[in-house]
Backbone bond lengths (Angstrom), bond angles and torsions (degrees), N, CA, C in turn:
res aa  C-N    CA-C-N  psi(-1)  N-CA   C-N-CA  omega(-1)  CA-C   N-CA-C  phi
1 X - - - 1.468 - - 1.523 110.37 -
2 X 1.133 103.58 -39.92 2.024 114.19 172.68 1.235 90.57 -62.49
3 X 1.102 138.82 -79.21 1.453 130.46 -152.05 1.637 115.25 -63.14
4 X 1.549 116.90 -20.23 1.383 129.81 165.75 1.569 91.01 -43.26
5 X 1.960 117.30 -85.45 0.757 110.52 -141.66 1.138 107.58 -98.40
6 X 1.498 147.41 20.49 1.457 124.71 107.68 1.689 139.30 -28.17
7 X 0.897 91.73 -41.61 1.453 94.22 162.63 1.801 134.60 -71.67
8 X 0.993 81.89 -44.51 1.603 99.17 156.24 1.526 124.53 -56.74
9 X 1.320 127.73 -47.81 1.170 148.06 132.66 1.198 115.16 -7.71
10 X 1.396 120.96 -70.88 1.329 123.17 -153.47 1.586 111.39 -112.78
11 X 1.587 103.62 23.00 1.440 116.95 -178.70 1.656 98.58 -136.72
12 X 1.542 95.29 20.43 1.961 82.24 -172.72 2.085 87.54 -114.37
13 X 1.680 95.12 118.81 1.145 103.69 153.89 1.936 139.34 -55.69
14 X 1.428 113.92 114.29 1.244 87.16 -179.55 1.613 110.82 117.89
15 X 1.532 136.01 -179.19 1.495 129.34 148.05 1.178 128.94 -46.26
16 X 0.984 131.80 126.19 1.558 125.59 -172.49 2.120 99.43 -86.63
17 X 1.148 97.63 16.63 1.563 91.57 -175.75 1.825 87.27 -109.41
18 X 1.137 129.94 9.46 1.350 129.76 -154.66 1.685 82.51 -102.15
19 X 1.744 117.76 -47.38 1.466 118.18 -175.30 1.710 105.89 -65.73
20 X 1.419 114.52 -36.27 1.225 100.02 -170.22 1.361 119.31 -91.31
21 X 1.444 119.71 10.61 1.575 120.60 165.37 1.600 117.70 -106.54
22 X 1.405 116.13 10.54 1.345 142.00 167.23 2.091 96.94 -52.19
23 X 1.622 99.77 -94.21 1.246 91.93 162.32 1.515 138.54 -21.93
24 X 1.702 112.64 -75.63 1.450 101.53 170.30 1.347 133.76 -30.53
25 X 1.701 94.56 -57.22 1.753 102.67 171.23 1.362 110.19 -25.77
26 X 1.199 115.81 -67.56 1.635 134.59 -167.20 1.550 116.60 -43.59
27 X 1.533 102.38 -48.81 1.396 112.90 165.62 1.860 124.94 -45.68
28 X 1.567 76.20 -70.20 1.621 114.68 173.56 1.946 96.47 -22.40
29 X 1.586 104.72 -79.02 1.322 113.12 176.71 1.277 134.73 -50.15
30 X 1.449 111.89 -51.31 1.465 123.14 -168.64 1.804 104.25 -103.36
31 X 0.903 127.30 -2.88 1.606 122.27 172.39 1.795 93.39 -143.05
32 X 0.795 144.28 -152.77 1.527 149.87 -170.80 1.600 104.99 48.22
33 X 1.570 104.36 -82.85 2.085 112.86 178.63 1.537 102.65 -42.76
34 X 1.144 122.50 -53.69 1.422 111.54 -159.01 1.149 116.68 -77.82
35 X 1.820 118.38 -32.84 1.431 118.66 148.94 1.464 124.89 -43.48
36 X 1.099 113.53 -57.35 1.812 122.28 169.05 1.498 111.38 -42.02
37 X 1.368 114.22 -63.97 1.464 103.76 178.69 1.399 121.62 -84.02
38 X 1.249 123.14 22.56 1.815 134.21 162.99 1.359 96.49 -89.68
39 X 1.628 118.17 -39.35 1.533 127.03 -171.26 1.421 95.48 -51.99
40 X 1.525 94.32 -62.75 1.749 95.01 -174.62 1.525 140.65 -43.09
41 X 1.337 70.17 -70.98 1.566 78.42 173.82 1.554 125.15 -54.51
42 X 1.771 121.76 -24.61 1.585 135.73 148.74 1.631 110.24 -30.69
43 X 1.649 119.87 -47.21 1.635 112.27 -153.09 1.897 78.19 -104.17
44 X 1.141 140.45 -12.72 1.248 135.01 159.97 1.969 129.78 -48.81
45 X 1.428 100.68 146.84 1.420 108.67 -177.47 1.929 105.63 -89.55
46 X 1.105 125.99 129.63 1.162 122.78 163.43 1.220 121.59 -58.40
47 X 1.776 130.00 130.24 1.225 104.79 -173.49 1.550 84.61 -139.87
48 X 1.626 115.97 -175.74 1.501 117.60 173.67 1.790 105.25 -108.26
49 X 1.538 103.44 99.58 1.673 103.76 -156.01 1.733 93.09 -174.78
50 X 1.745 114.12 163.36 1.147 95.57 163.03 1.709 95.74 -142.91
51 X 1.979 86.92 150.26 1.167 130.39 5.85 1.855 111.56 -73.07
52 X 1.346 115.35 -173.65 1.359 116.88 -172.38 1.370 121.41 -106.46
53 X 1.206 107.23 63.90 1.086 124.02 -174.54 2.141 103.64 -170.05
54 X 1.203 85.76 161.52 1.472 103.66 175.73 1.119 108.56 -82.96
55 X 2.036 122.09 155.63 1.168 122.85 160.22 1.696 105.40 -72.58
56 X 1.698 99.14 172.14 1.440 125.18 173.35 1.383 124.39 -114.75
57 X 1.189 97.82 -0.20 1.732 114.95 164.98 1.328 118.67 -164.86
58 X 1.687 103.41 142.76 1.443 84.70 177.26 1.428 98.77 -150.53
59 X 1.635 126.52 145.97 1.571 138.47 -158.49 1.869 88.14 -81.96
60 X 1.162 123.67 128.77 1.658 133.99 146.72 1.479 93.69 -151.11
61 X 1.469 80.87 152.61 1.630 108.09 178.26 1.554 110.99 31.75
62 X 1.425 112.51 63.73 1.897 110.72 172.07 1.196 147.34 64.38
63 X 1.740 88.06 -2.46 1.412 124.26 160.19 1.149 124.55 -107.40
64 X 1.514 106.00 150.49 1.531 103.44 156.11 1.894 129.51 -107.89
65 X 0.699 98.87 127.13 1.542 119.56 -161.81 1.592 121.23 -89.46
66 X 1.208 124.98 83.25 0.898 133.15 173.19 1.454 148.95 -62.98
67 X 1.760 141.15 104.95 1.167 120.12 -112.81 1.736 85.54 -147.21
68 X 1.299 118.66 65.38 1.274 117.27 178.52 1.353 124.84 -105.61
69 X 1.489 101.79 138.82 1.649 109.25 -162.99 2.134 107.23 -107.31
70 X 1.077 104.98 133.87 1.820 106.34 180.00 1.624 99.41 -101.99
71 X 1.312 127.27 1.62 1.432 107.84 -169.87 1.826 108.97 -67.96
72 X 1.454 97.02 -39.49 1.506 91.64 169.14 1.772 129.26 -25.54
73 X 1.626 94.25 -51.89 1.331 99.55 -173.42 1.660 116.76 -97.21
74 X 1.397 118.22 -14.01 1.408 125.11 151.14 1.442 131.65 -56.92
75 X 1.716 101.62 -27.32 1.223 108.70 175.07 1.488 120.83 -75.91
76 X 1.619 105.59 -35.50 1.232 127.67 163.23 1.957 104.39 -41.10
77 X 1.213 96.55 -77.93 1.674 114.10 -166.02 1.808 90.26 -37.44
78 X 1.184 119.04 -80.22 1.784 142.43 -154.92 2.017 85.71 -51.17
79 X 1.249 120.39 -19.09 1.276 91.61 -163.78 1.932 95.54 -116.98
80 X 1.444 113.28 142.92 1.509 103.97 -138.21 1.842 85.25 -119.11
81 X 1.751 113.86 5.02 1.472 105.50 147.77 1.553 124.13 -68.76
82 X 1.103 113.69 -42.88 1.440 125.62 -175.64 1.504 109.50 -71.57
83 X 1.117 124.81 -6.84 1.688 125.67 -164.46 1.808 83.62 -111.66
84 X 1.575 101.64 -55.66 1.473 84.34 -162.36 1.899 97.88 -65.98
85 X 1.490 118.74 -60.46 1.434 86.16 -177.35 1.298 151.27 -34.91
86 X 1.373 107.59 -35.25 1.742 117.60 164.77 1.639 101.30 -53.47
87 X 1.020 121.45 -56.83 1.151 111.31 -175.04 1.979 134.39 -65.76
88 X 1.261 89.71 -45.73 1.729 104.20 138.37 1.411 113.00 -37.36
89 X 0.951 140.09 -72.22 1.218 159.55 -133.02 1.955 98.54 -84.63
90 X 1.391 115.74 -51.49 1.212 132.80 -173.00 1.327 95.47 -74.34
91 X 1.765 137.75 -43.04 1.400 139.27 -152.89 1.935 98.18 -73.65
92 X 1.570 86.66 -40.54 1.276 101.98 -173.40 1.707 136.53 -57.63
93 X 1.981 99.52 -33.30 1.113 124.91 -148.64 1.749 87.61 -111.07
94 X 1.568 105.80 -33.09 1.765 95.01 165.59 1.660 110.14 -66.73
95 X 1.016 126.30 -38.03 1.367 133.37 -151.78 1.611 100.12 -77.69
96 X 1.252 103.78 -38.54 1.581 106.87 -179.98 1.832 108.60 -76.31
97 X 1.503 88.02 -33.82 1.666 79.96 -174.57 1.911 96.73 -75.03
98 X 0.535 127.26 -14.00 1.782 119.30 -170.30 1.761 86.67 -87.19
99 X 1.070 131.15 -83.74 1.344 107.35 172.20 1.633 155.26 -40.05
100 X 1.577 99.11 -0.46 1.243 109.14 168.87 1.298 109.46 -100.74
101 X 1.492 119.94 -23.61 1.496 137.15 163.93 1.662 111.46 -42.01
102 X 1.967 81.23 -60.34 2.205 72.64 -177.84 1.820 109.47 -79.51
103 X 0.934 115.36 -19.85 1.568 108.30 177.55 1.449 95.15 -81.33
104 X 1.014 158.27 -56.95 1.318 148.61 -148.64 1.775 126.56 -82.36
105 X 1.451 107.01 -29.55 1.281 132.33 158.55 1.403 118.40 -44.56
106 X 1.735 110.46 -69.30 1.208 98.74 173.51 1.597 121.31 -69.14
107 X 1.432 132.20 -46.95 1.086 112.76 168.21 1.516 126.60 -14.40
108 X 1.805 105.56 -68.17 0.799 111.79 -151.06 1.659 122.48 -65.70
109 X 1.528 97.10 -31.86 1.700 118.17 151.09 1.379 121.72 -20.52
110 X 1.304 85.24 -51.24 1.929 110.00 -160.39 1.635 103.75 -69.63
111 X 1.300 118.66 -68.67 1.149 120.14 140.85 1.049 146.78 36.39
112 X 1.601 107.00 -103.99 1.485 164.58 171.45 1.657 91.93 -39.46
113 X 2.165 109.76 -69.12 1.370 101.37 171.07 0.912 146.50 -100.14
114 X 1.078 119.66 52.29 1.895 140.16 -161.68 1.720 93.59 -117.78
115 X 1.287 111.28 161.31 0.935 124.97 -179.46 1.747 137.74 -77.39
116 X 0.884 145.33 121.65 1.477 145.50 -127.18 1.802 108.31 -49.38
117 X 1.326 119.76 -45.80 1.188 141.94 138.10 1.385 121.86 -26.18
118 X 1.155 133.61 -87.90 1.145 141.68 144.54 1.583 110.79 -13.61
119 X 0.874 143.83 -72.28 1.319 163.39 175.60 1.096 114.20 -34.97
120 X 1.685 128.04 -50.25 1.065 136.97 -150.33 1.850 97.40 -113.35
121 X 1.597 105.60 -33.70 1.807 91.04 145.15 1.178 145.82 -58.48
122 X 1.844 116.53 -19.24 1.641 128.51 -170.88 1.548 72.11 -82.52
123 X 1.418 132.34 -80.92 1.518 136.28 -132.25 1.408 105.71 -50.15
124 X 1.784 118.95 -27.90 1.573 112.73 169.93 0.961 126.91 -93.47
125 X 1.408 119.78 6.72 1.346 95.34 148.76 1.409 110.66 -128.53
126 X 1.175 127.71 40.25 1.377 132.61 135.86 1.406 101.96 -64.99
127 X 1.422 147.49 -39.99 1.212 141.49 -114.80 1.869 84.50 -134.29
128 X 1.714 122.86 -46.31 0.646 130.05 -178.37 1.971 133.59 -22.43
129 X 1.639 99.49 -42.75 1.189 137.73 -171.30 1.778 93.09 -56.15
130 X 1.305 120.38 -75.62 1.046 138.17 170.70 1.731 116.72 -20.37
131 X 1.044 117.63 -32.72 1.517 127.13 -156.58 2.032 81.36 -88.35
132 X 0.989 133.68 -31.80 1.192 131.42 -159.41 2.224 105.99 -94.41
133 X 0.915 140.94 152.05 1.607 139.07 -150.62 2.057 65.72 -75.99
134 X 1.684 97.12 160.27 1.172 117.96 141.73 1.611 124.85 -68.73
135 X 1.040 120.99 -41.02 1.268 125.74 -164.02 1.651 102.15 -65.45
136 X 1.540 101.01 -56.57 1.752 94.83 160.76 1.369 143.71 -49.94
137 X 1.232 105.99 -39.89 1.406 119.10 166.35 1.734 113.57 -46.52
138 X 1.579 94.54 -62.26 1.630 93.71 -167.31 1.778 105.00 -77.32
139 X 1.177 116.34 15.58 1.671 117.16 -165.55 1.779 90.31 -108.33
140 X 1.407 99.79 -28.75 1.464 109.10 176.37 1.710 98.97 -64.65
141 X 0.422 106.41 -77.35 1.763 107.08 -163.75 1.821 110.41 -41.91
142 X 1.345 103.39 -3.97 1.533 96.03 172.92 1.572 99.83 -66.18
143 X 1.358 106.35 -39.16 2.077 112.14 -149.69 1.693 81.72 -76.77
144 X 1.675 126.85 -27.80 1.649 95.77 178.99 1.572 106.99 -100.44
145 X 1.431 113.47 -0.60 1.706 92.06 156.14 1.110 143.77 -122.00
146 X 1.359 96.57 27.37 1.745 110.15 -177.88 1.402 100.33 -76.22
147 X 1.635 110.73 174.18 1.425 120.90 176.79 1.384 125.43 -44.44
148 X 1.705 107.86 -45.97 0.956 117.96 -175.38 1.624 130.98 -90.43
149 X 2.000 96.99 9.46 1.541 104.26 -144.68 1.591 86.20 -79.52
150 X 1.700 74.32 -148.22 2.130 99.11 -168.92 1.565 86.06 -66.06
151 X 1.950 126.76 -73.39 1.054 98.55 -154.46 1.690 138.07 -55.63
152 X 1.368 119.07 -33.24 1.497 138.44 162.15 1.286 108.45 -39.89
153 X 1.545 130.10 -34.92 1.457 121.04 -153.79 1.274 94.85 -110.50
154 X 2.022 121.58 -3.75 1.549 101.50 -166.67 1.929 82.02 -91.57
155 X 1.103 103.64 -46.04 1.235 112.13 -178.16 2.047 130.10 -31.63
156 X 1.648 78.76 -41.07 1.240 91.00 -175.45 1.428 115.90 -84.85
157 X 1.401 99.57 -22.03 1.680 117.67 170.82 1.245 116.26 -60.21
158 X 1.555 129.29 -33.40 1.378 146.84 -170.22 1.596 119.37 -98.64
159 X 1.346 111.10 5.17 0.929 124.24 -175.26 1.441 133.38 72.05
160 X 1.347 107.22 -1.73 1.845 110.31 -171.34 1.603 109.13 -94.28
161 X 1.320 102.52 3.70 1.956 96.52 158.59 0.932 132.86 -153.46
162 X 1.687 143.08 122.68 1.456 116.15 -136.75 2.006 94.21 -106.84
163 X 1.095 115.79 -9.95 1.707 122.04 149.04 1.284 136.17 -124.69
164 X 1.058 132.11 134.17 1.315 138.29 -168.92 1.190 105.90 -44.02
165 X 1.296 111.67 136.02 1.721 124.01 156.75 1.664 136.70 -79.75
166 X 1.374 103.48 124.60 1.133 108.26 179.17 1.769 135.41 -60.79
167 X 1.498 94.52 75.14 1.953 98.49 -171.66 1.287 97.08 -94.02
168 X 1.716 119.56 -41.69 1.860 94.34 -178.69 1.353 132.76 -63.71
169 X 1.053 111.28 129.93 1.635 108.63 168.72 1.434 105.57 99.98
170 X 1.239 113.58 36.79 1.914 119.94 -164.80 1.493 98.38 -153.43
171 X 1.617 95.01 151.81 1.622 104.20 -165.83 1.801 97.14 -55.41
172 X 0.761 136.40 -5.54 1.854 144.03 -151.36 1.435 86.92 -77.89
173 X 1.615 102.86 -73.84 1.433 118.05 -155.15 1.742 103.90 -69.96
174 X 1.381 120.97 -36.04 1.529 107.88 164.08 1.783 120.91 -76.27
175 X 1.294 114.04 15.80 1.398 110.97 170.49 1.878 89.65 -101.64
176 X 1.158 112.94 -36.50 1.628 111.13 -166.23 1.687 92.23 -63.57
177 X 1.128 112.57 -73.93 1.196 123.86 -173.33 1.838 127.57 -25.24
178 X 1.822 100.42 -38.08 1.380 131.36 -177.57 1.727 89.82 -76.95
179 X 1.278 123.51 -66.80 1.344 122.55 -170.38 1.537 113.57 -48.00
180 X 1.411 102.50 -69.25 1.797 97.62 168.44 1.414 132.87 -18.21
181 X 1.912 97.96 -66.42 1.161 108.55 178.05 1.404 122.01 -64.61
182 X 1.083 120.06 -22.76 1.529 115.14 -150.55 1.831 86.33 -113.21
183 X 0.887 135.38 -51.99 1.501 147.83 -177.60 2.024 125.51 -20.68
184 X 1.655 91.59 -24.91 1.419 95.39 170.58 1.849 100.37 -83.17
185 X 1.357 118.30 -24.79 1.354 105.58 179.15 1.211 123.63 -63.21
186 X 1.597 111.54 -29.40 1.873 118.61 177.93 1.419 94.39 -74.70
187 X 1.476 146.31 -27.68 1.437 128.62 -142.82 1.635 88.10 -100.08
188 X 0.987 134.92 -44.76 1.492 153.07 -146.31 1.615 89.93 -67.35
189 X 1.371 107.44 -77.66 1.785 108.23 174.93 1.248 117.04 -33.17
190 X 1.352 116.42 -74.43 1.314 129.06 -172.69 1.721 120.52 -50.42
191 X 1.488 97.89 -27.55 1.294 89.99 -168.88 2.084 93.05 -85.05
192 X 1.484 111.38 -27.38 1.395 110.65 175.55 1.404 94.56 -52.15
193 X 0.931 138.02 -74.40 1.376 137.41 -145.69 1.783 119.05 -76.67
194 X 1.409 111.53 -22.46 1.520 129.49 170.82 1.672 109.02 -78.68
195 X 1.542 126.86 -31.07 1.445 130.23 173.49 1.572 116.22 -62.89
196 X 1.496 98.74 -24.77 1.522 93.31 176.54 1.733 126.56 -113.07
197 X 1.683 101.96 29.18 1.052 103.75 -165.46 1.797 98.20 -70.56
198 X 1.353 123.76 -174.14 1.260 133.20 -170.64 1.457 105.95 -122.24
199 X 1.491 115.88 87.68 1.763 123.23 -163.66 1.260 81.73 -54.14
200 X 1.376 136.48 -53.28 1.942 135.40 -143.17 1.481 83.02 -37.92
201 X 1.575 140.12 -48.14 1.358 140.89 -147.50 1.408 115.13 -76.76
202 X 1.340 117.13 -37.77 1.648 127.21 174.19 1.910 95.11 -64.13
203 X 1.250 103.36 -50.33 1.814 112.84 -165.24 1.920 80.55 -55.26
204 X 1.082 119.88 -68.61 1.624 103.86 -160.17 1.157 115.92 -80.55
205 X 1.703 142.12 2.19 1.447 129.95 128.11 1.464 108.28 -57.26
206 X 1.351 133.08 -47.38 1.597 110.74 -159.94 2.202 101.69 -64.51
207 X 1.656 112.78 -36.00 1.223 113.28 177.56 1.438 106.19 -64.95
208 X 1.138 117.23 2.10 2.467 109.76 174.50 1.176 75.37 -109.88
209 X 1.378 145.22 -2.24 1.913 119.23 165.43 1.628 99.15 87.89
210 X 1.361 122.86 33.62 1.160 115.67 169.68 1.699 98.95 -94.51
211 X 1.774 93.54 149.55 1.293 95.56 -177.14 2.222 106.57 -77.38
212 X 1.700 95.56 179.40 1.252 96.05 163.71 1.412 145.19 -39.56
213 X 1.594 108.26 -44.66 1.562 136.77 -174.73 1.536 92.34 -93.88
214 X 0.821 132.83 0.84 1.473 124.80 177.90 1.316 116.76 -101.17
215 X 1.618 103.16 -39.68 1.754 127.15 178.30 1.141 106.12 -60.11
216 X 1.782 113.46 -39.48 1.339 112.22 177.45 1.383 139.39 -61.80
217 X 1.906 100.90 -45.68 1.330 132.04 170.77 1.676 105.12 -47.94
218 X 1.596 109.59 -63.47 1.244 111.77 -160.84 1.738 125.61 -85.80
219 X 1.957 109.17 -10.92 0.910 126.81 -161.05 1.594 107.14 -119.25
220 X 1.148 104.25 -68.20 1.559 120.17 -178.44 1.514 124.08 -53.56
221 X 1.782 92.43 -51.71 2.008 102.27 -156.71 2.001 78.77 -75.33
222 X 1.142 124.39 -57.03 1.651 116.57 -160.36 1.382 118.87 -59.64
223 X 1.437 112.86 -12.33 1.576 121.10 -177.10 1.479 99.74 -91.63
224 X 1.396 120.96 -23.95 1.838 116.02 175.73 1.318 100.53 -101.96
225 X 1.293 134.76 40.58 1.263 108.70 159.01 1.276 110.32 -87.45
226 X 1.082 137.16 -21.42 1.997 100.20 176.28 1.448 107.42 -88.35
227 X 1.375 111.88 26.19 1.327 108.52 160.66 1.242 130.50 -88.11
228 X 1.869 114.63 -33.29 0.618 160.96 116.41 1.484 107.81 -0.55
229 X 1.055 127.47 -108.93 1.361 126.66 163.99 1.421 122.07 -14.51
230 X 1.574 109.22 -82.61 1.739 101.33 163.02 1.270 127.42 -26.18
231 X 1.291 126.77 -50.31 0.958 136.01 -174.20 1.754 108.37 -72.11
232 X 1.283 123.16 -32.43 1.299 120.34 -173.90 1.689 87.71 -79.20
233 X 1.208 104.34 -49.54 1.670 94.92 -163.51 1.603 121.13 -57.84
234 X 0.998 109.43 -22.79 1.727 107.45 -173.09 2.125 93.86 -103.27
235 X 1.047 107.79 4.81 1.664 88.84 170.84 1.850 89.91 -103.99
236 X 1.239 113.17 -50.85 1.744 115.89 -173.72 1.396 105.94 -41.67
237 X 1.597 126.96 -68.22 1.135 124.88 -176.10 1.360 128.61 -36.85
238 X 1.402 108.54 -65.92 1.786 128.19 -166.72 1.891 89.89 -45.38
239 X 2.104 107.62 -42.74 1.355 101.46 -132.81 1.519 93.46 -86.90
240 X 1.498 126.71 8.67 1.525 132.92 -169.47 1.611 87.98 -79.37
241 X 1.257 126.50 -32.91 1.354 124.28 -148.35 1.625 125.78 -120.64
242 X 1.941 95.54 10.89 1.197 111.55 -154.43 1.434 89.86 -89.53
243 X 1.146 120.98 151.57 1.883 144.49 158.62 1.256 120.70 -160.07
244 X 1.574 125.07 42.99 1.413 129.41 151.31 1.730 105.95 -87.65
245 X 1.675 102.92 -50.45 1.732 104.94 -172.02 1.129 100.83 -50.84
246 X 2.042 115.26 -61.31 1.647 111.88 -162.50 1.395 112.99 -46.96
247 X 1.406 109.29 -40.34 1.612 114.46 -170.86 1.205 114.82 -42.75
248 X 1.335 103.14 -64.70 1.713 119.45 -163.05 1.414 95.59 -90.83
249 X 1.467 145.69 -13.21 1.415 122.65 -179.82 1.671 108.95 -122.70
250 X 1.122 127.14 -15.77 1.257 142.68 -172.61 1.363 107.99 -82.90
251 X 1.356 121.65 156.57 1.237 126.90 -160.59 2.108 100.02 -110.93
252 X 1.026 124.38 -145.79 1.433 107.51 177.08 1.372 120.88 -130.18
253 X 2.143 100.47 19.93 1.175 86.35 148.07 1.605 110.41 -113.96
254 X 1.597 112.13 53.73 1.546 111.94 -173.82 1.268 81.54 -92.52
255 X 1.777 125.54 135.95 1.668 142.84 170.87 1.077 103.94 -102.88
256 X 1.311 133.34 111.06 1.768 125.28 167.77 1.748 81.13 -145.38
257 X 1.785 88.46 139.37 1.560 84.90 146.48 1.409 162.81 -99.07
258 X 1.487 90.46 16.13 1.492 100.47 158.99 1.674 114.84 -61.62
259 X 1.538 111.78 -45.85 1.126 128.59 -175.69 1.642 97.72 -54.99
260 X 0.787 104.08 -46.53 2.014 107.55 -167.59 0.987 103.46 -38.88
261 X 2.112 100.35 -75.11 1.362 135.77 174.97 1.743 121.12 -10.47
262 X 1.231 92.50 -69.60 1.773 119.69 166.74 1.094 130.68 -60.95
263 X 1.428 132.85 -27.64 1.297 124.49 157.71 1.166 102.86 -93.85
């Protein structure tokens, strides 16, 4: 990796501070401004005008005059749909991320030690899913969890239920639905960050006579944590804000506030 970016180095035309504000820029533009003007428009008055909203400052007499409004976010507080959905919404989006954690981990393990070949067949069709609309995907899973779908009918075929079970339209089927979808995002990190672990390190815990589950505890799980992390962070986020799954798989007492938001 040093020798990568030596090379890089000494093939980069120009300031080398010119490559590393490339990124920022990117930030700068596409996350920073648009945060700033969500800010804004937050301490802003709604008005019928454009844009639709009030300024937050304004220059008279040699000053600048500052003109910020909190009802936005009082209105928020006083109204106890919007509090409980966020909060719904957060119970929901940890719960999914901890379960994509334990399903995605081991995969990604699995993975990680398979052979380059091997390897590079699991990763497509982990990845595969993606190539197809979301909206279809999760519209798919009505036909396998409705009353009448695949899962009810394999079930019922096998004898272990003599009526269908009620998964559509229940917090169940929008946690399934969240995991599916969101689940190549936990595997993707983890498995980046598990490919480059340093076996020499398991080989010299197993030579101090540490067992397997121990090698793991003390060797493995602490070397993926910012995989770990990444991986929690891009399934937690998206899922604070999601209301396609609740919509179409959730029943009506599923609370998210995307869902709010949208209707």
């Amino acid at each position: 990796m040093n020798g990568w970016m030596a090379w890089v180095r000494a093939r980069t035309p120009g300031p080398r501070w010119l490559v590393i504000a490339v990124p920022y820029l990117w930030m700068l533009l596409f996350f920073a401004v648009p945060f700033a003007i969500a800010l804004k428009i937050s301490f802003s008055k709604a008005m019928i005008a454009m844009p639709p909203y009030s300024p937050i400052a304004e220059w008279a007499d040699s000053a600048l005059t500052l003109k910020l409004s909190f009802n936005n976010y009082l209105y928020l507080l006083r109204d106890n749909l919007y509090v409980n959905a966020y909060l719904s919404s957060l119970s929901i989006a940890i719960t999914a991320t901890v379960l994509c954690l334990l399903l995605g981990y081991p995969m990604a393990y699995a993975i990680a030690r398979m052979s380059p070949a091997n390897r590079n067949i699991c990763l497509m069709l982990v990845i595969l899913p993606s190539w197809t609309s979301f909206l279809i995907r999760i519209y798919a899973w009505i036909g396998i969890l409705k009353n009448n779908g695949l899962i009810n009918n394999l079930l019922m075929g096998m004898g272990l239920i003599d009526e269908p079970l009620q998964i559509l339209h229940t917090q169940v089927a929008v946690y399934i639905g969240i995991v599916y979808a969101y689940l190549p995002f936990m595997i993707l990190p983890l498995y980046s960050n598990l490919v480059k672990l340093d076996h020499r390190l398991l080989e010299a815990a197993y030579d101090l006579g540490a067992k397997p589950w121990k090698a793991f505890l003390k060797v493995t799980l602490p070397m993926s944590r910012a995989g770990i992390i990444a991986g929690s962070m891009l399934v937690l986020i998206p899922v604070v804000g999601e209301f396609v799954i609740p919509e179409m798989l959730g029943g009506p007492d599923t609370l998210m506030i995307g869902r709010v938001l949208w209707q």
